[in-house]
Backbone as a ProteinNet text record, in pm:
[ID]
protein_1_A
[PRIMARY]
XXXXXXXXXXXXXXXXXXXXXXXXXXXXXXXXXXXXXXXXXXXXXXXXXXXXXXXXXXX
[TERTIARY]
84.5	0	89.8	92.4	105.7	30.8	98.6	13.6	52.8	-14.5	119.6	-1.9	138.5	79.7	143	38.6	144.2	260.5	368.4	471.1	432.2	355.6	352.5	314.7	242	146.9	247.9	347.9	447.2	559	584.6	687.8	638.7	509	419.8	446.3	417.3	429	527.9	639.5	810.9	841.8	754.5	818.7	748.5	645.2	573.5	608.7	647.2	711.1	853.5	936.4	1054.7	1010.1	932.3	874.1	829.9	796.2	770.7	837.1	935.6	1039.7	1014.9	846.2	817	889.4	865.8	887.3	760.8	827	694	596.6	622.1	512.7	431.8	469.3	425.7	331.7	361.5	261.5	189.5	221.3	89.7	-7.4	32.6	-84.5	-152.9	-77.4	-169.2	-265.3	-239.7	-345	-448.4	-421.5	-529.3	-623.9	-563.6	-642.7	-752.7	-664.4	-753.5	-827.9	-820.3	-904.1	-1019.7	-998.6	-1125.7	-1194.5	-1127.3	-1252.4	-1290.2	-1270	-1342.5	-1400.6	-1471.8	-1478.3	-1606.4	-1698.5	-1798.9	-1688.9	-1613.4	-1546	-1482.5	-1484.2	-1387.4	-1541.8	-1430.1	-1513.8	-1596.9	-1701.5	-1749.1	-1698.6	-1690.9	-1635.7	-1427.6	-1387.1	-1238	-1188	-1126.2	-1055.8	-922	-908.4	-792.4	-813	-892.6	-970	-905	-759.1	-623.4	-669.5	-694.7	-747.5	-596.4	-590.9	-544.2	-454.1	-287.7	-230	-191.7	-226.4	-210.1	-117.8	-110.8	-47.9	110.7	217.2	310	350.7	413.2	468.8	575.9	644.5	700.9	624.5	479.1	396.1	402.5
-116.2	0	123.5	239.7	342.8	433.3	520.8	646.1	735.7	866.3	984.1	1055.2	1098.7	1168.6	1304.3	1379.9	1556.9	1473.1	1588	1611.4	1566.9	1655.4	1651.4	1460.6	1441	1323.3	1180.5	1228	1137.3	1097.7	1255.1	1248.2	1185	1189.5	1161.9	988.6	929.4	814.8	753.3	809.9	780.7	781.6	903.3	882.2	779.7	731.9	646.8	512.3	474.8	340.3	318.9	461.8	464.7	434.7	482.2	431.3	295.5	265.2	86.3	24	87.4	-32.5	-108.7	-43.4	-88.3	-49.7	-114.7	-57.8	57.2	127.2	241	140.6	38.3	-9.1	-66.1	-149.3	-227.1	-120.7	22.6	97.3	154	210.9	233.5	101.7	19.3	-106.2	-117.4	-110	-100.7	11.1	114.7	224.7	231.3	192.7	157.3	45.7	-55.3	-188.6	-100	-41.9	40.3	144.7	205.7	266	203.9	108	37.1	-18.5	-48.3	-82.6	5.3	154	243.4	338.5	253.4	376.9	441.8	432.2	491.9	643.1	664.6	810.7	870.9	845.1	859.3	972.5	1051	1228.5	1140.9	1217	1162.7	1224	1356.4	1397.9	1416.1	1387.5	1387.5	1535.5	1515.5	1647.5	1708	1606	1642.2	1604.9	1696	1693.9	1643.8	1599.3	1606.4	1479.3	1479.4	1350.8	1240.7	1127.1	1055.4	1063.7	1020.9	1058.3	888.1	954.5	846	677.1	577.8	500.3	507.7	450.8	472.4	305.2	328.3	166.3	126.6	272.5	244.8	168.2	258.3	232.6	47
0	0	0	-127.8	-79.8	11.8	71.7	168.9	99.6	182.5	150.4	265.6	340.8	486.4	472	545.8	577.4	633	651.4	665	909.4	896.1	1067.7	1109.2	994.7	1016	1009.7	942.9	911	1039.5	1083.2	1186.7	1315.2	1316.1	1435.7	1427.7	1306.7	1254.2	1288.3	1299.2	1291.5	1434.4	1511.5	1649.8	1762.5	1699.1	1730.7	1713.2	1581.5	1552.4	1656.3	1655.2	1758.3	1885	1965.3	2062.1	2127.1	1982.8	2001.7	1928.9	1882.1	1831.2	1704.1	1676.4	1534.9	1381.8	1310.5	1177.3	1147.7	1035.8	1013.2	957.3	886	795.7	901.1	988.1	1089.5	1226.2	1201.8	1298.5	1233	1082.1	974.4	1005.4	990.8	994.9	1097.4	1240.5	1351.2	1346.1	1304.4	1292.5	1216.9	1116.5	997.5	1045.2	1131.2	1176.1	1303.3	1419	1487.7	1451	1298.2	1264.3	1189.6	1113.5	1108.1	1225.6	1280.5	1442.3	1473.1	1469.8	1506.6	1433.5	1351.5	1213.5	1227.8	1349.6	1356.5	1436.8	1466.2	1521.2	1412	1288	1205.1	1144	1105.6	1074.3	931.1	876.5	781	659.8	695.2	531.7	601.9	411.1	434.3	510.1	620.8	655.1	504.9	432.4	337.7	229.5	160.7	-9.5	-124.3	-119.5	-180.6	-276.3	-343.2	-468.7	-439.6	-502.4	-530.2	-622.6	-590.3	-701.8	-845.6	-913.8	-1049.3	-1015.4	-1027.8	-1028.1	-1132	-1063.8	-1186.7	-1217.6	-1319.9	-1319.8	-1211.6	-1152.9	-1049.7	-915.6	-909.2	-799.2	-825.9
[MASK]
+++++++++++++++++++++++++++++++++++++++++++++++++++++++++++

């Protein structure tokens, strides 16, 4: 899976995985897993309007 997080959203990400010793990929996943369990708190419209960017053959 690509992401692409703000800049704040990322570091938050990073100091968090440091904390637990996780990999980033491995605390993106815990979050995403706890955010589907809680997806009735999850705002309804996107706070970040930012469309989707294109697939590459790199992607």
């Amino acid at each position: 899976m690509v992401t692409r997080l703000s800049i704040a959203d990322g570091e938050q990400v990073r100091a968090l995985a440091a904390e637990l010793d996780w990999s980033y990929s491995d605390t993106l996943a815990a979050l995403v897993r706890i955010g589907l369990s809680h997806r009735e708190k999850l705002p309804r419209a996107a706070a970040n309007t930012q469309g989707e960017l294109p697939l590459t053959k790199a992607s």
